[in-house]
N, C-alpha and C positions, 0 to 999 in steps of 0.2 A: 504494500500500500504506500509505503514511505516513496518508494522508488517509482511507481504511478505519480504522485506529487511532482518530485522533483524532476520529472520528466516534462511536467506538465508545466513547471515555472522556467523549463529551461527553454522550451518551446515560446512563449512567454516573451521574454528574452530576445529569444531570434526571431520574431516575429518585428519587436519592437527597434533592431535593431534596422533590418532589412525596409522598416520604415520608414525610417531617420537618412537611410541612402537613397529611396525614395522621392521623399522631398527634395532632400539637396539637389539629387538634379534634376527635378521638376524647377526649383527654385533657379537654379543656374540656365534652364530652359530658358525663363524668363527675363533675367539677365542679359543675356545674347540677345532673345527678341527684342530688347527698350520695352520690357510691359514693366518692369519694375527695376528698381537701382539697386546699386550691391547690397548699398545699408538698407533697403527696406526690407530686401533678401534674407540679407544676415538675423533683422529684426524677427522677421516672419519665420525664421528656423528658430532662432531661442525661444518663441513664444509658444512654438509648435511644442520643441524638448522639452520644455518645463509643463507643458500640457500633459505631454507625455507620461512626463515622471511624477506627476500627481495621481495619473490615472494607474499607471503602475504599484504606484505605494497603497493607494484607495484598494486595489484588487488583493494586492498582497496581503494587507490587513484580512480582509475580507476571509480572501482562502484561510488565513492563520484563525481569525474566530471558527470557522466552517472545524476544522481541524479538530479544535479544541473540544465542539463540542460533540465531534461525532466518538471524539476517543473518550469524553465522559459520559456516553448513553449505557455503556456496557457496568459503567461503574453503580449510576443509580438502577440501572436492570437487576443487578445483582447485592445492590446496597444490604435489602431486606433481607437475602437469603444468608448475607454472610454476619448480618447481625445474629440470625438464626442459629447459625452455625458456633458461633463464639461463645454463645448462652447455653448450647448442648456443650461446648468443650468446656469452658468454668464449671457445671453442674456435674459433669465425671470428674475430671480433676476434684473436685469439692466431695463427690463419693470415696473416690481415691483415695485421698489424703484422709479422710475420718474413718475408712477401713482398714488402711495400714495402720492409723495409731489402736484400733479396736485390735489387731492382730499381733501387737509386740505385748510383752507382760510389763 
């Protein structure tokens, strides 16, 4: 499951990166045409990148809660039965320990 994940944020990644090449030379297209100047260019890709890397961080968070709480469903699934369990082990132990003292002289 872990390595499903990390395949998935690596993908992720190279999606985002392959987009940021993208632009550039969409952006540098327009450049050479006279539709825009280097600086509005240059503006228009930082503006883009930090778009980017918001939307990146936003997701990322995102998948990490998504994470969290699927690896805690098994925990409250089985919360009640292992409380279960603790209360039958203390109540042997608790026989145990008042049998063997019943058992020495």
């Amino acid at each position: 499951m872990i390595d499903s994940i990390r395949k998935t944020i690596l993908a992720g990644v190279g999606a985002a990166v392959v987009t940021k090449e993208k632009v550039q030379a969409g952006l540098e297209d327009f450049v050479k045409q006279g539709k825009v100047s280097a600086a509005d260019a240059q503006a228009m890709a930082e503006k883009i990148a930090q778009e980017g890397r918001r939307e990146f961080e936003n997701a990322s968070a995102k998948l990490g809660e998504t994470i969290r709480d699927l690896l805690a469903i098994p925990g409250e699934k089985y919360a009640a039965r292992i409380d279960a369990l603790e209360a039958r082990v203390r109540a042997l132990e608790g026989k145990s320990a008042g049998g063997a003292k019943r058992g020495r002289p």
